[in-house]
C-alpha positions as CSV (number, residue, x, y, z in Angstrom):
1,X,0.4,-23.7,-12.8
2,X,2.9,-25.3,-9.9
3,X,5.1,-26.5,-13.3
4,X,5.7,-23.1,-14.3
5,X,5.8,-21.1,-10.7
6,X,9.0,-23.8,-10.2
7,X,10.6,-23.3,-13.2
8,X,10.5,-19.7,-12.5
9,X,12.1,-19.7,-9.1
10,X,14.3,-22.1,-10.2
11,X,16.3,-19.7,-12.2
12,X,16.0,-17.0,-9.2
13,X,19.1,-15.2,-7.9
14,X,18.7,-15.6,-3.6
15,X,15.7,-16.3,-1.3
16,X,12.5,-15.7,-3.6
17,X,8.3,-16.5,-3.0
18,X,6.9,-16.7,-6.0
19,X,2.9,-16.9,-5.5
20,X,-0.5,-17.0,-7.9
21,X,-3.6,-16.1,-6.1
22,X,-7.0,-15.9,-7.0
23,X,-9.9,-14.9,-4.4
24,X,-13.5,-15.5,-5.6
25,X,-16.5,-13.4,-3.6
26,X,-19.9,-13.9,-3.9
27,X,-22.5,-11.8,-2.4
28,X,-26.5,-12.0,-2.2
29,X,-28.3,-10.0,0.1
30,X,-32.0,-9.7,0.8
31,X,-34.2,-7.1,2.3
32,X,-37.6,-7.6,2.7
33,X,-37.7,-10.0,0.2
34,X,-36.1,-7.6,-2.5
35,X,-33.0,-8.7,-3.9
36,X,-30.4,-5.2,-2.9
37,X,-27.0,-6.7,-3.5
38,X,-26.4,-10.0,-6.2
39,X,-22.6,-9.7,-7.3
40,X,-19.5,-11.8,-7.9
41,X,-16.1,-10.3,-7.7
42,X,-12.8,-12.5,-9.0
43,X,-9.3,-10.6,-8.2
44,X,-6.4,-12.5,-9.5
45,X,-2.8,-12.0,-10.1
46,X,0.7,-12.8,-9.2
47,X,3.4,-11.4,-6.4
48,X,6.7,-12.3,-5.7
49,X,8.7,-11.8,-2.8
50,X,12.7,-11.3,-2.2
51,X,15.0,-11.1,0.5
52,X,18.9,-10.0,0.6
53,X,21.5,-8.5,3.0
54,X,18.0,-7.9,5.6
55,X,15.9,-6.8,3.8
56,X,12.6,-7.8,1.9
57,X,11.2,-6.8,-1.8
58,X,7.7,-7.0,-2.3
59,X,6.0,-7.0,-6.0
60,X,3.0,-7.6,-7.6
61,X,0.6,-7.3,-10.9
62,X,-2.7,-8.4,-12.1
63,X,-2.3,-11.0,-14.2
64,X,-0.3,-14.6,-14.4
65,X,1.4,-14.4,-17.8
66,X,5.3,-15.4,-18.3
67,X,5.5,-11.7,-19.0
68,X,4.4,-10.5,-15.6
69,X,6.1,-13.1,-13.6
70,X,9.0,-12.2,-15.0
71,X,8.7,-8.6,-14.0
72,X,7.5,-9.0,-10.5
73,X,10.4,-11.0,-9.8
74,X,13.0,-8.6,-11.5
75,X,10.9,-5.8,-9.5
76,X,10.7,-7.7,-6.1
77,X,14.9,-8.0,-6.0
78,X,15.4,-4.7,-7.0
79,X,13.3,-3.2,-4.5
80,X,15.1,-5.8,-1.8
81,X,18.2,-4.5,-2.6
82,X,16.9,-0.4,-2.2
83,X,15.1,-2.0,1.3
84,X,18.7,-3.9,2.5
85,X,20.6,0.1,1.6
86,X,18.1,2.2,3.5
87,X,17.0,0.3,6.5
88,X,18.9,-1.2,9.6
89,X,17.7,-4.8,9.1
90,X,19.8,-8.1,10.1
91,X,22.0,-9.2,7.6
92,X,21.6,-12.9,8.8
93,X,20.0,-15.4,6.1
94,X,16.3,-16.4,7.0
95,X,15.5,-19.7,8.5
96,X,15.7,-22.8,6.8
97,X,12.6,-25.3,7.7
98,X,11.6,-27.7,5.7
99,X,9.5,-26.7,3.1
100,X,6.0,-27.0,2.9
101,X,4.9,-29.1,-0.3
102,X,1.3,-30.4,-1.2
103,X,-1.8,-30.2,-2.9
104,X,-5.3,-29.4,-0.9
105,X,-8.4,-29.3,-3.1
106,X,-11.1,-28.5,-1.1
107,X,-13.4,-28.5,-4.0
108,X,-17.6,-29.9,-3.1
109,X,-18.4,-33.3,-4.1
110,X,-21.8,-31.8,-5.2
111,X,-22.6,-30.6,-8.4
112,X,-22.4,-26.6,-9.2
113,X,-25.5,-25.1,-8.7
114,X,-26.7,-22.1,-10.9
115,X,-26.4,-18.4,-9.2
116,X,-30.3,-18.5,-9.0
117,X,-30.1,-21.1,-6.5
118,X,-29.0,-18.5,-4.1
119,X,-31.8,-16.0,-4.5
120,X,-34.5,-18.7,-4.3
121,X,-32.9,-20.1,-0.9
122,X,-32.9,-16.3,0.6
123,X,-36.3,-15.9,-0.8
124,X,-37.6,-19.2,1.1
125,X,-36.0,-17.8,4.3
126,X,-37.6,-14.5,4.2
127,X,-41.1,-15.2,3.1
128,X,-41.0,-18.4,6.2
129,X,-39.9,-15.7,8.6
130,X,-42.0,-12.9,8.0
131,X,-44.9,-15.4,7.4
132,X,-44.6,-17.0,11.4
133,X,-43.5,-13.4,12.4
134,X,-45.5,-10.7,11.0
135,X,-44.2,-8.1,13.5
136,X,-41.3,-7.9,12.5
137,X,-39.7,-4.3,11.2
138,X,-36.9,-6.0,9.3
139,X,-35.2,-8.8,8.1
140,X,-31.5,-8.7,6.3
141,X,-30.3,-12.3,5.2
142,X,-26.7,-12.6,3.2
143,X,-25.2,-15.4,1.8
144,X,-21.5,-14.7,1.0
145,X,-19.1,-17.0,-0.2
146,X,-15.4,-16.8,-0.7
147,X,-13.2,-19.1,-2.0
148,X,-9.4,-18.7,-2.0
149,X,-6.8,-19.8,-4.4
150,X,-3.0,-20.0,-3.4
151,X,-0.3,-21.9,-5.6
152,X,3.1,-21.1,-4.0
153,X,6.9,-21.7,-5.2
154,X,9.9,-20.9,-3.8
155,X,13.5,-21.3,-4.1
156,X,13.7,-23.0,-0.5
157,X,12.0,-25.6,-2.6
158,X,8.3,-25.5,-0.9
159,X,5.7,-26.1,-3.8
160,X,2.0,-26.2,-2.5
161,X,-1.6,-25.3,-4.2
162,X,-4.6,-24.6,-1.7
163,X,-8.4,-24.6,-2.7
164,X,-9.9,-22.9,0.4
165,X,-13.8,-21.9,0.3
166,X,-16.1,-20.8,3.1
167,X,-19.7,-19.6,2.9
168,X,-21.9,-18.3,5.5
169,X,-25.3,-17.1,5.6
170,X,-25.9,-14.3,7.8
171,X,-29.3,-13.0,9.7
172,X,-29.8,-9.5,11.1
173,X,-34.2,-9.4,12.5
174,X,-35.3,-6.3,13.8
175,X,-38.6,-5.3,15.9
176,X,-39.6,-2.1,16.7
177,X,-41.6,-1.4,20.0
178,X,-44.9,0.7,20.5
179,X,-42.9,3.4,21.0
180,X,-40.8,2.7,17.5
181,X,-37.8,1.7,19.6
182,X,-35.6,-0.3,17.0
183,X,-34.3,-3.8,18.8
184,X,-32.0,-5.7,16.2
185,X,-30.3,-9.1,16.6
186,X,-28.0,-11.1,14.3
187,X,-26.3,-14.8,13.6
188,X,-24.1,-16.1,11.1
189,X,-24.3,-19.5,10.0
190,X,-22.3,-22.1,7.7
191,X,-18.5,-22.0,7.5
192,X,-15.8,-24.0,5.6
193,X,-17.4,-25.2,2.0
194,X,-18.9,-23.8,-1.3
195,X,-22.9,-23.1,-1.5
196,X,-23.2,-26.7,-2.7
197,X,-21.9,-28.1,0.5
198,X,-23.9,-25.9,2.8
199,X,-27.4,-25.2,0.6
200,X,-29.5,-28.5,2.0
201,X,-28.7,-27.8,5.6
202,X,-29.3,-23.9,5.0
203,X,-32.6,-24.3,3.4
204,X,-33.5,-27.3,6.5
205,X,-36.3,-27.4,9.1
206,X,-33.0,-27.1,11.4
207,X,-32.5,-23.6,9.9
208,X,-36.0,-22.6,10.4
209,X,-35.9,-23.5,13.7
210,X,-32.6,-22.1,14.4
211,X,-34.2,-18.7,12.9
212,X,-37.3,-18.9,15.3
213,X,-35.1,-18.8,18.3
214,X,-33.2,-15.9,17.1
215,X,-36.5,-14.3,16.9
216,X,-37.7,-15.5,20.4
217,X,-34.8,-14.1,21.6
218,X,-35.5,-10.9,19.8
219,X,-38.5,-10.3,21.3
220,X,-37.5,-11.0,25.0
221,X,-34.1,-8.4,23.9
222,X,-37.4,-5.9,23.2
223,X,-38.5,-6.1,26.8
224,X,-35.0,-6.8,28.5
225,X,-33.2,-4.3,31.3
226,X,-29.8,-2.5,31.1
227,X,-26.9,-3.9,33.1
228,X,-26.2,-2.1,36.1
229,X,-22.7,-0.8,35.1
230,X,-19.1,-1.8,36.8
231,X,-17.6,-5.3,38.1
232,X,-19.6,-8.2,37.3
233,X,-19.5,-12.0,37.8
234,X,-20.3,-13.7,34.6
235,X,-20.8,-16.3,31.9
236,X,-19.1,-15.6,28.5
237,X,-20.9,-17.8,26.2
238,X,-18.5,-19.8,23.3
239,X,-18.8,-16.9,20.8
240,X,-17.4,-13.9,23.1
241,X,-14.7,-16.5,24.3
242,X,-13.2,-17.1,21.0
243,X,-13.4,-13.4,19.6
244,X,-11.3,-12.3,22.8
245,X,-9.3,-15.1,22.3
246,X,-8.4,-13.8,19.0
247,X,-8.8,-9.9,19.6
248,X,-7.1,-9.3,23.6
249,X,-4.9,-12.5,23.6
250,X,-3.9,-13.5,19.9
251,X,-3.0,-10.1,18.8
252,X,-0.5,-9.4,21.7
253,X,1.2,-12.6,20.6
254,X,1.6,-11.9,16.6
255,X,5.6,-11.8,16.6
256,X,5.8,-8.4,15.0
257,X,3.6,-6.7,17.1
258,X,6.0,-8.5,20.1
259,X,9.2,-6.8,18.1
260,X,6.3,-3.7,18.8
261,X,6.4,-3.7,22.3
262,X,3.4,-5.9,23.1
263,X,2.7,-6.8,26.8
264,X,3.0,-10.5,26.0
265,X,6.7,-9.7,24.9
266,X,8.3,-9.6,28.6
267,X,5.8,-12.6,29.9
268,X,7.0,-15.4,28.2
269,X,7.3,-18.4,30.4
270,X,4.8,-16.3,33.4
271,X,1.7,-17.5,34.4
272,X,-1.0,-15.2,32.5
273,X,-4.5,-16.8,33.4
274,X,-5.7,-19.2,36.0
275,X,-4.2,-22.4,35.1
276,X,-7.5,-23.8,33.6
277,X,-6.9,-21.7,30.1
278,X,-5.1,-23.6,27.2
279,X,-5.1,-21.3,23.9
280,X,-3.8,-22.5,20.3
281,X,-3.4,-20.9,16.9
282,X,-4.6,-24.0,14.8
283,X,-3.2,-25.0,11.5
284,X,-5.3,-27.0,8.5
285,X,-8.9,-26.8,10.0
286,X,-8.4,-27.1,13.3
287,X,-8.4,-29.9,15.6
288,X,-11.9,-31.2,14.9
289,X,-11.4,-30.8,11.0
290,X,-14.2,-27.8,11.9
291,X,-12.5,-24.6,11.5
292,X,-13.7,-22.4,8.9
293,X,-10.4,-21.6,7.3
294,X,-7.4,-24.3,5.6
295,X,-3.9,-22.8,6.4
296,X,-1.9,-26.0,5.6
297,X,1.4,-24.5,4.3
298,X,1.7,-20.7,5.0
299,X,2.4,-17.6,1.9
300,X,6.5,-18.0,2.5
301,X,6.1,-21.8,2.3
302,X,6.4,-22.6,6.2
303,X,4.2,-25.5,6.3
304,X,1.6,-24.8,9.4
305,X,1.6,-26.3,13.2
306,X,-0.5,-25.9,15.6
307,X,0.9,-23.1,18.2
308,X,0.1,-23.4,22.2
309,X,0.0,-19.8,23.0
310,X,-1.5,-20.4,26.4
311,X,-0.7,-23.6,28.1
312,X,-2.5,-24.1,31.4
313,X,-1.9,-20.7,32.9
314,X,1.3,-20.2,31.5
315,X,2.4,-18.0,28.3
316,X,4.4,-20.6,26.0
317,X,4.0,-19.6,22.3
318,X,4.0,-16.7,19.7
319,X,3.1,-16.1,16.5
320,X,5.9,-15.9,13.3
321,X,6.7,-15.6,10.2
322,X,10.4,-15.7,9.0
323,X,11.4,-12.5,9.6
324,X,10.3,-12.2,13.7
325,X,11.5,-15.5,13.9
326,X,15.0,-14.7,13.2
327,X,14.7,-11.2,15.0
328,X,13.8,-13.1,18.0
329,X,15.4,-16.5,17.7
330,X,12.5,-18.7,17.6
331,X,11.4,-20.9,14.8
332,X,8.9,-19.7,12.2
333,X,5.6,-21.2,12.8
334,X,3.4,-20.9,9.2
335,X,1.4,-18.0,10.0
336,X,2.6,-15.5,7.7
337,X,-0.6,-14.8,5.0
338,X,-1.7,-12.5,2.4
339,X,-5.4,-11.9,1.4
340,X,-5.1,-10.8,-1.7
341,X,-2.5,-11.5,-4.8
342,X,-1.5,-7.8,-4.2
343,X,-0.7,-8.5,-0.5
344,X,2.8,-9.2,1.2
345,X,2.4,-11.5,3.8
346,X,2.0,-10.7,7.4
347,X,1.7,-12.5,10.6
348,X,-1.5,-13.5,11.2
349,X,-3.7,-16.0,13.0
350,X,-5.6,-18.9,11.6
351,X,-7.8,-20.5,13.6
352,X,-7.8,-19.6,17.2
353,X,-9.1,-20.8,20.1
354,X,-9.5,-21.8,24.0
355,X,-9.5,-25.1,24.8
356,X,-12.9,-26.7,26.2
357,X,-12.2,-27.7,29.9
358,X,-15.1,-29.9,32.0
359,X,-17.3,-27.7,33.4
360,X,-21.2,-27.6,32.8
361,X,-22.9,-24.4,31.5
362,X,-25.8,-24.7,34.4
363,X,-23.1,-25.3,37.1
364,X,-21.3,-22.2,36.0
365,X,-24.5,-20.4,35.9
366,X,-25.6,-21.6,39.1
367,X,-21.9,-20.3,40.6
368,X,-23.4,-16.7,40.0
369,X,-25.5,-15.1,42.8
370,X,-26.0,-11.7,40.6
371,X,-24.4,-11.5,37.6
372,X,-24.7,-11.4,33.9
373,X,-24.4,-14.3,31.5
374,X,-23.6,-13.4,27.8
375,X,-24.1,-15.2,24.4
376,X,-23.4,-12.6,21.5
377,X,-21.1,-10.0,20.4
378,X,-20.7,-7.2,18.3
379,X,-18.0,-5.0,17.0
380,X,-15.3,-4.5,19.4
381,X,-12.0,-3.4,19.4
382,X,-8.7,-3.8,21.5
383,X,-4.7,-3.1,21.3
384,X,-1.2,-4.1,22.0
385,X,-1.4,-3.6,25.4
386,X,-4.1,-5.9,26.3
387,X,-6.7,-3.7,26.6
388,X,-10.1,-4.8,25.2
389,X,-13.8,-3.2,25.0
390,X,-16.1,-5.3,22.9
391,X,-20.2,-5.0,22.5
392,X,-22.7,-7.8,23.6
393,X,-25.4,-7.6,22.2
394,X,-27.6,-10.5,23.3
395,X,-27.5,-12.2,27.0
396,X,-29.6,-12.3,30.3
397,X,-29.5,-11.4,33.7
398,X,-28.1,-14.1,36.5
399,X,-30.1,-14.0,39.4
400,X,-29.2,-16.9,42.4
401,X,-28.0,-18.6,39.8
402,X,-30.7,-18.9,37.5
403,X,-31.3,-16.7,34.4
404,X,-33.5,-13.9,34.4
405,X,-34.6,-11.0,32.1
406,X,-33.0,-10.8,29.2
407,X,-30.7,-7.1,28.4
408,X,-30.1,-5.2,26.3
409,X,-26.8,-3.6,24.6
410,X,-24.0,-3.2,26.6
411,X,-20.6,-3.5,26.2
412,X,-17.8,-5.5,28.5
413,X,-13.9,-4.0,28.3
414,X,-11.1,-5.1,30.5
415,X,-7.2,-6.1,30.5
416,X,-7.1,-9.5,29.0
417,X,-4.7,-11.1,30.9
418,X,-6.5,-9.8,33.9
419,X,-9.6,-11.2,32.8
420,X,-8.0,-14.8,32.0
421,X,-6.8,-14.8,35.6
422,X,-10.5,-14.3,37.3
423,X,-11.9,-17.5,35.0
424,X,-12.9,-20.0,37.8
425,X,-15.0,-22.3,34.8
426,X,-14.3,-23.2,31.5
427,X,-17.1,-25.2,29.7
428,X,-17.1,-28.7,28.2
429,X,-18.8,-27.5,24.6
430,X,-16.6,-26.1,22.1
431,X,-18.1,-24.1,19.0
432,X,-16.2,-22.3,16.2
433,X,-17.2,-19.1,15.0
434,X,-17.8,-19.5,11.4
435,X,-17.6,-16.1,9.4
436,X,-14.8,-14.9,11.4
437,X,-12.5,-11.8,9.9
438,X,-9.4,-10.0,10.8
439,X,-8.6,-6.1,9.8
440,X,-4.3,-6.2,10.9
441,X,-3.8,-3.9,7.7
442,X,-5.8,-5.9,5.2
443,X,-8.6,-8.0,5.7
444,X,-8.2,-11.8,6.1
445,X,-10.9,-14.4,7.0
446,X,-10.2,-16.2,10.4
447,X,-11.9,-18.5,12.6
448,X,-12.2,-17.9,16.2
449,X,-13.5,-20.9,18.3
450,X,-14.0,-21.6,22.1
451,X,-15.9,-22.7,25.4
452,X,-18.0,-20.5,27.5
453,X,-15.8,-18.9,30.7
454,X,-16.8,-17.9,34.3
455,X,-14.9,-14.9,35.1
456,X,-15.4,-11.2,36.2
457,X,-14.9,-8.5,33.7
458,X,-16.4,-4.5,33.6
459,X,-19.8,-4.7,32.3
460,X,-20.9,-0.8,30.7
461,X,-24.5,0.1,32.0
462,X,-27.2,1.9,30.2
């Protein structure tokens, strides 16, 4: 595959990418025991990418023949050359790094187990949870796998191949109350891998356990309080920390939406949160080897490093691919990625996170006179600007400084940078988020990872 990618480029008139991409998608969900979704979807094809006189060329088809490689490339420098006659782009050449080169095979060291494997693991789940748990309304259990196939050549000379595969198995309960009041809750567990590596500890006594507390925590959401709305001191458990470190902070820093008019764009070198926050966009999987995602060499052949967005306090870092690099005079930084074969790479993050720091999750409890301290969110949203609103769904009251009733929904919004300011703590256990994705334009898997925070943020009421 790499042999004939290079000999393609090789005869290539100015800057090319030439790339082969196969994602794989797996998906078995369960309801009530009753198999409702059981598919496996393969998209595969080639793209090739051109640049000239400022501008870029983007083209792609369906298939990997000498035929069709042939074609996207004549198609991708023909439409570089319209792009370079119609728009007001620099005319300067693209920076020259050093090009990324290398094999990663993340294959499983276990044997391939058959598709029924899957159904039978969901089916164990299910029948233990209903079976301890008889009241509950509903349970939804997904496994979904994904594994991502990227060979890359390019007349800059990079030449990589990347075998990256995550799976996750995902767990929605619900229980409805006398009065039919629907409660739900949900977790997502697994991450980097194929089935194989993940089925033993997915079908454990761990699991189960795991499970059980979900629905313990279920049944105390049932009977939990609303937050009283407005300013709140509170706890922000690992989870909420690394989505808003992905959603209010990462996205500000993405150097195209910078070239946008971001609010990070005129704070470069400011202080931008109290001096105990240290963010990073992480290349490969992370600095634990944990992240749920391999970004080793990036979809223009950049290989990856690690980016200190926030160091400290201070605003150090953003986010590039070639093109914002130039346009701002920085050095690309291997975060330009595509999802699908069909895709022109974008700048996007990889695995982002806030550094753990050294304080202890009951002495940042017990800092709280009356306050709220939350472990779980939902769907969320925020912009350009900094502006954030994001749904909890799971957490407690914090009453001199112990935990109290649990809550239920509610939904926390603020300015990020504001909100990175008021952290007083930042906790000493770092999690990653496993199933993490990202909608910029297309969808893209991403891990988000981080330690819980003590700040004050606007907590939405009932």
């Amino acid at each position: 595959m790499l042999d004939r990618l290079q000999a393609a480029v090789a005869a290539a008139h100015g800057y090319t990418e030439l790339r082969q991409h196969a994602n794989t998608a797996t998906r078995v969900v369960l309801r009530q025991g009753a198999v409702i979704a059981n598919t496996i979807e393969h998209v595969a094809g080639v793209s090739a990418r051109c640049h000239g006189n400022g501008g870029f060329g983007f083209s792609a088809e369906p298939n990997a023949s000498d035929d069709a490689i042939a074609r996207v490339m004549a198609e991708a420098r023909s439409n570089a050359e319209l792009a370079a006659r119609h728009a007001a782009h620099s005319n300067q050449a693209l920076p020259i790094t050093e090009p990324g080169r290398g094999i990663w095979e993340h294959h499983s060291a276990n044997a391939a187990l058959p598709p029924q494997a899957r159904i039978d693991l969901l089916r164990r789940l299910d029948a233990g949870l209903r079976a301890r748990h008889r009241d509950l309304a509903n349970v939804d259990l997904a496994l979904q796998e994904l594994a991502i196939d990227k060979a890359l050549a390019t007349t800059e000379g990079a030449l990589t191949f990347t075998h990256s595969p995550r799976t996750v198995l995902y767990a929605a309960l619900e229980y409805r109350s006398s009065d039919g009041t629907p409660t739900r809750i949900a977790d997502v567990f697994g991450g980097f891998g194929g089935f194989e590596d993940h089925e033993e500890s997915f079908g454990s006594a761990e699991t189960e356990a795991t499970l059980d507390r979900l629905y313990d925590e279920l049944r105390r959401k049932a009977d939990g309080v609303f937050c009283e709305a407005g300013m709140h001191d509170v706890v922000l458990d690992a989870d909420i920390a690394g989505i808003l470190a992905h959603e209010a902070i990462g996205h500000t820093c993405e150097g195209d939406l910078v070239l946008g008019g971001s609010v990070a764009g005129p704070a470069l070198g400011q202080v931008v949160a109290s001096d105990k926050i240290t963010l990073m966009d992480q290349a490969g999987l992370g600095m634990d080897g944990g992240a749920a995602v391999a970004v080793h060499v990036d979809d223009e052949g950049t290989p990856c490093r690690d980016v200190t967005i926030i160091d400290r306090g201070v605003l150090r870092g953003f986010l590039h691919n070639k093109d914002t690099a130039l346009e701002l005079g920085m050095t690309p930084t291997g975060n330009a990625r595509a999802y699908a074969y069909s895709d022109e790479p974008l700048v996007r993050m990889r695995n982002t996170c806030i550094l753990p720091g050294d304080d202890k999750l009951d002495d940042m409890i017990g800092a709280i006179d009356r306050g709220y301290y939350f472990t779980r969110s939902g769907n969320g949203q925020a912009d350009f600007t900094g502006e954030f609103m994001f749904a909890v769904t799971s957490g407690y009251e914090i009453r001199g400084g112990k935990l109290a009733r649990a809550i239920r929904d509610t939904t926390i919004s603020g300015i990020a940078f504001d909100m990175l300011k008021a952290v007083t703590h930042v906790g000493d256990r770092f999690v990653w988020s496993p199933g993490g994705w990202c909608g910029k334009k297309q969808l893209i898997p991403v891990t988000m990872g981080g330690a819980a925070l003590k700040t004050r943020i606007n907590v939405g009421g009932r």
